[in-house]
C-alpha positions as CSV (number, residue, x, y, z in Angstrom):
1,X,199.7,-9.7,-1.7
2,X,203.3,-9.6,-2.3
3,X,204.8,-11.8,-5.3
4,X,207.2,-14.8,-3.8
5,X,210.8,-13.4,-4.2
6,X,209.9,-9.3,-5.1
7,X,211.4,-7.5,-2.3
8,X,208.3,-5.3,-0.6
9,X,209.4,-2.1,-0.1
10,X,209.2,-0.7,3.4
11,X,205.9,1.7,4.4
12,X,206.5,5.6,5.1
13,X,204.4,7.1,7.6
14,X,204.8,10.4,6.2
15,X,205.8,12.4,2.3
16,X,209.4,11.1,0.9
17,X,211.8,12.9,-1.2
18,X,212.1,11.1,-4.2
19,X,215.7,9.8,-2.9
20,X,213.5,7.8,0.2
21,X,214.2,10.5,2.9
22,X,211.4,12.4,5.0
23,X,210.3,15.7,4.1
24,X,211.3,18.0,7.0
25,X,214.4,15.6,8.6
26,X,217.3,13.4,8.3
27,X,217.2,9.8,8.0
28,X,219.0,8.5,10.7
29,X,221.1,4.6,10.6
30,X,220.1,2.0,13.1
31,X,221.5,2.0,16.1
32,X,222.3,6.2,15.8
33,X,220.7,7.9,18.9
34,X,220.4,11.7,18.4
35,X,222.4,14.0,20.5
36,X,221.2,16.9,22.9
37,X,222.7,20.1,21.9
38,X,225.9,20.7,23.2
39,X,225.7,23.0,26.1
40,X,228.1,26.2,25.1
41,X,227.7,28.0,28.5
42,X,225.9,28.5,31.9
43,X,224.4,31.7,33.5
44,X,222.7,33.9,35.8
45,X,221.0,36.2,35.4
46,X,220.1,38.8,38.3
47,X,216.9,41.5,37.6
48,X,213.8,42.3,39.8
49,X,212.0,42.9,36.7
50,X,210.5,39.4,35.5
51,X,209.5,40.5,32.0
52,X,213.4,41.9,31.5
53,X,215.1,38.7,33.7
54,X,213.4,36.0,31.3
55,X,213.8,38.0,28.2
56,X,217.2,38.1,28.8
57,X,217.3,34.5,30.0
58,X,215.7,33.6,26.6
59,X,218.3,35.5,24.7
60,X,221.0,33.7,26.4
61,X,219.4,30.5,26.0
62,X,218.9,31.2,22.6
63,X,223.1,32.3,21.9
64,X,223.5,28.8,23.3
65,X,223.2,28.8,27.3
66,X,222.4,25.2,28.3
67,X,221.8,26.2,32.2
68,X,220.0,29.6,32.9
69,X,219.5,30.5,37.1
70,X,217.2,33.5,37.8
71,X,217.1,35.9,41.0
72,X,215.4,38.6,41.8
73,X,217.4,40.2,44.6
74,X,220.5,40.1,46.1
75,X,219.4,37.1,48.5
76,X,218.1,35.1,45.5
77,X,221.0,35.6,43.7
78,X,223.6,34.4,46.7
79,X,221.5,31.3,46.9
80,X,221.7,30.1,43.6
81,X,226.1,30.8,43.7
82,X,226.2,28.9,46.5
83,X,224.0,26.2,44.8
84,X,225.4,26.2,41.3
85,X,228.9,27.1,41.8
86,X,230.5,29.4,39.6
87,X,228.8,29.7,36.3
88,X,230.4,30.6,32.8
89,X,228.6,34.2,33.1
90,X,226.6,36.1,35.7
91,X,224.1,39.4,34.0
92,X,222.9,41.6,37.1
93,X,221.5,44.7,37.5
94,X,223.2,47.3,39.7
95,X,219.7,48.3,41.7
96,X,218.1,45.9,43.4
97,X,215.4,45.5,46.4
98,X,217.5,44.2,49.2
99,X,221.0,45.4,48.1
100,X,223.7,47.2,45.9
101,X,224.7,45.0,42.6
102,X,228.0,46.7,43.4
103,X,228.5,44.7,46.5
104,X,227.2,41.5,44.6
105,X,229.5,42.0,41.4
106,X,232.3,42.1,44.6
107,X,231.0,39.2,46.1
108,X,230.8,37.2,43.4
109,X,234.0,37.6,42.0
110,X,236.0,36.5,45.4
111,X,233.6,33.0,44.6
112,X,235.5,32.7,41.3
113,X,232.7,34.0,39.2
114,X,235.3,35.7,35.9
115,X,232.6,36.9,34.0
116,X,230.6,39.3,35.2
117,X,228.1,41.6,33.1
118,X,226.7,44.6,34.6
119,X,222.9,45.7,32.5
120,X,221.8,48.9,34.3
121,X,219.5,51.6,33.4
122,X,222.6,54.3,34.7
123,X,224.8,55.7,32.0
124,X,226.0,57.8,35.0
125,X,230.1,57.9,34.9
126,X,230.6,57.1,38.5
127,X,228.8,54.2,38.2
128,X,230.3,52.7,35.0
129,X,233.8,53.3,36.6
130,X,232.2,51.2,40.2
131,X,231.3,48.6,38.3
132,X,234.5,47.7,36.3
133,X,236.6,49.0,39.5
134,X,234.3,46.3,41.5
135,X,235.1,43.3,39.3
136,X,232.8,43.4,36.0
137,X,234.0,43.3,32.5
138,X,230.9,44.6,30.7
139,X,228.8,47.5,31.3
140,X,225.6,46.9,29.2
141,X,222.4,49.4,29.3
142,X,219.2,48.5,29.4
143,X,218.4,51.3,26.7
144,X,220.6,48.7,24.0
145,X,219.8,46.3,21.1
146,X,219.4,42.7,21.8
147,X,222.7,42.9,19.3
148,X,225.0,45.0,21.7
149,X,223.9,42.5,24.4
150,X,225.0,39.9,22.3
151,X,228.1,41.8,21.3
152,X,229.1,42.1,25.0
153,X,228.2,39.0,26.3
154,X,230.1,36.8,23.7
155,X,233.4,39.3,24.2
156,X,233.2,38.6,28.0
157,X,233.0,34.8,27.6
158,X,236.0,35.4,24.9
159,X,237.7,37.2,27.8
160,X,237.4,40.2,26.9
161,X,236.1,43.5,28.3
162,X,233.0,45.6,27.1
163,X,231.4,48.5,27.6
164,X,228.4,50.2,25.7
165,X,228.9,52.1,22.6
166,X,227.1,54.8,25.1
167,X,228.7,54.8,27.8
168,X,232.3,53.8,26.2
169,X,233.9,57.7,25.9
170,X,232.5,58.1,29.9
171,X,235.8,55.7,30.5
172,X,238.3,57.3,27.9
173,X,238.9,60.1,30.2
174,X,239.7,57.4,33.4
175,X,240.0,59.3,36.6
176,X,240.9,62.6,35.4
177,X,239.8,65.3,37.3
178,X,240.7,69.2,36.4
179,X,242.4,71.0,39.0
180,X,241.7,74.5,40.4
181,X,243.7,75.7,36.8
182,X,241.5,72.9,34.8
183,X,243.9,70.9,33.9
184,X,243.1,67.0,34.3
185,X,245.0,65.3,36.8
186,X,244.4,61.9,37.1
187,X,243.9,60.1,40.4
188,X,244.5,56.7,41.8
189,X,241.7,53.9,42.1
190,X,242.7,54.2,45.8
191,X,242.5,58.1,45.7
192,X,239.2,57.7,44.2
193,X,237.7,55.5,47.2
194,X,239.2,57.8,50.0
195,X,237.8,60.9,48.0
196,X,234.1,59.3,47.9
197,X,234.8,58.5,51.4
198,X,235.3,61.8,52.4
199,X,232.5,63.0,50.1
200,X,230.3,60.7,52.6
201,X,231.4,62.8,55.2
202,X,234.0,60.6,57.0
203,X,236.6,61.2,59.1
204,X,240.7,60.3,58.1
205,X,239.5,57.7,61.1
206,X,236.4,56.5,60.1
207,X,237.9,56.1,56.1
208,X,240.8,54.5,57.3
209,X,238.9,51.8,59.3
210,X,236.5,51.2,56.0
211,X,239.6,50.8,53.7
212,X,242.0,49.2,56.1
213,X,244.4,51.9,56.4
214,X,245.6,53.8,58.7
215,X,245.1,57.6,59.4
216,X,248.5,58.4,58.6
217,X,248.1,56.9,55.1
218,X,244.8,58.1,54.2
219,X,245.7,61.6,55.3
220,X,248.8,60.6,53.0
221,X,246.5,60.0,50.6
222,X,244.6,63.7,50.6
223,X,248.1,65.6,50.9
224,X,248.3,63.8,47.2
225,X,244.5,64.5,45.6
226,X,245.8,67.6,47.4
227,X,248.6,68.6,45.5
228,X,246.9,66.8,42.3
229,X,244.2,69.2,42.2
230,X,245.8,72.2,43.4
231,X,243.9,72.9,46.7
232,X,244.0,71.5,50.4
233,X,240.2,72.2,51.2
234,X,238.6,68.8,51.1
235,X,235.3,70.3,50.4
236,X,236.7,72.1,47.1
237,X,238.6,68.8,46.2
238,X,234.9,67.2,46.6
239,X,233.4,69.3,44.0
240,X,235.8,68.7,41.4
241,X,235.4,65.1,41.5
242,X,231.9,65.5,41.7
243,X,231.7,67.7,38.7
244,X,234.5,65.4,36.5
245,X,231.7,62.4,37.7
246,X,234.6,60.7,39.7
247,X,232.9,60.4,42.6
248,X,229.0,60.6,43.2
């Protein structure tokens, strides 16, 4: 029983610090509500491998992602951008069931997605040059440490561009291809696409039709890889891009 005018001290549910505050967390004034944790940025990520999606999803989450979408394919993946709007950062894979990552990174960068991540299994040149030529600004493996993922991902949402410490010296050398007397000559973004194109085995017709241009240009166009790489036989200009890893 409490002694008229003693103050009774108030009853802990749990252990004290000496100083009155709970072992294990703050003591909060009245009327202070905690806050959530501030959100820092939202994502998608696009992978048709669960185990790889949510372990990436969890890394994200766990360098601060308040919202985290998942897709599995190229279908999944346009659903949720037209649902969610633009997020702060989009990770997708290049290979997926139902379509080319390519075309997604394309597509989602004429939505107003600025921050796109490529994670691909492919340290193949031609592919690290499609993806930054199609809109990304990292090109991560698969193959790296949960720290170059992190690396990457927070220079992208800095702005910046990244690629993997592996696959970095495949862009050093650009588009240089070496001629018929092996010197590099380097060719056009432009040059690159009609070159593929032919490659594919299309016509000045047919590759002026996929790229908007007209025959005239586009056999403009060879006359320059052409000269560039010191022959006029499209089949011989072909196999040096293939061998420089220009084209595919």
């Amino acid at each position: 029983m409490a002694v008229l005018g003693q103050q009774v001290p108030a009853q802990s549910s749990g252990n004290t610090t000496p100083g009155g505050a709970p072992i294990g967390g703050a003591v909060l004034s009245p009327g202070i509500v905690p806050q959530p944790r501030e959100e820092l940025f939202t994502v998608l990520v696009v992978d048709d491998h669960p185990l790889l999606r949510e372990a990436i999803a969890g890394q994200m989450r766990s360098m601060g992602a308040g919202t985290v979408h998942e897709a599995a394919s190229v279908t999944e993946a346009r659903a949720r951008a037209h649902a969610a709007g633009p997020c702060d950062l989009a990770i997708l894979d290049l290979t997926l069931p139902d379509g080319s990552g390519l075309d997604l990174v394309s597509e989602l960068r004429s939505l107003g997605w600025n921050r796109l991540v490529v994670l691909a299994s492919s340290d193949d040149p031609y592919a690290v040059r499609s993806a930054f030529q199609a809109g990304a600004q990292a090109y991560l493996l698969k193959s790296a440490s949960p720290s170059v993922v992190t690396d990457g991902v927070k220079r992208v949402l800095d702005g910046g561009v990244y690629a993997d410490p592996t696959v970095a010296p495949l862009l050093a050398t650009g588009s240089r291809v070496p001629g018929t007397d092996n010197t590099p000559r380097e060719l056009s973004a432009r040059e690159v696409e009609v070159l593929q194109l032919v490659a594919d085995g299309q016509s000045n017709k047919e590759i002026g039709e996929a790229l908007n241009l007209s025959a005239l240009t586009v056999k403009s166009h060879l006359s320059r890889i052409g000269r560039k790489l010191g022959t006029g036989d499209r089949a011989q200009m072909v196999a040096l891009a293939m061998r420089a890893g220009v084209i595919r």
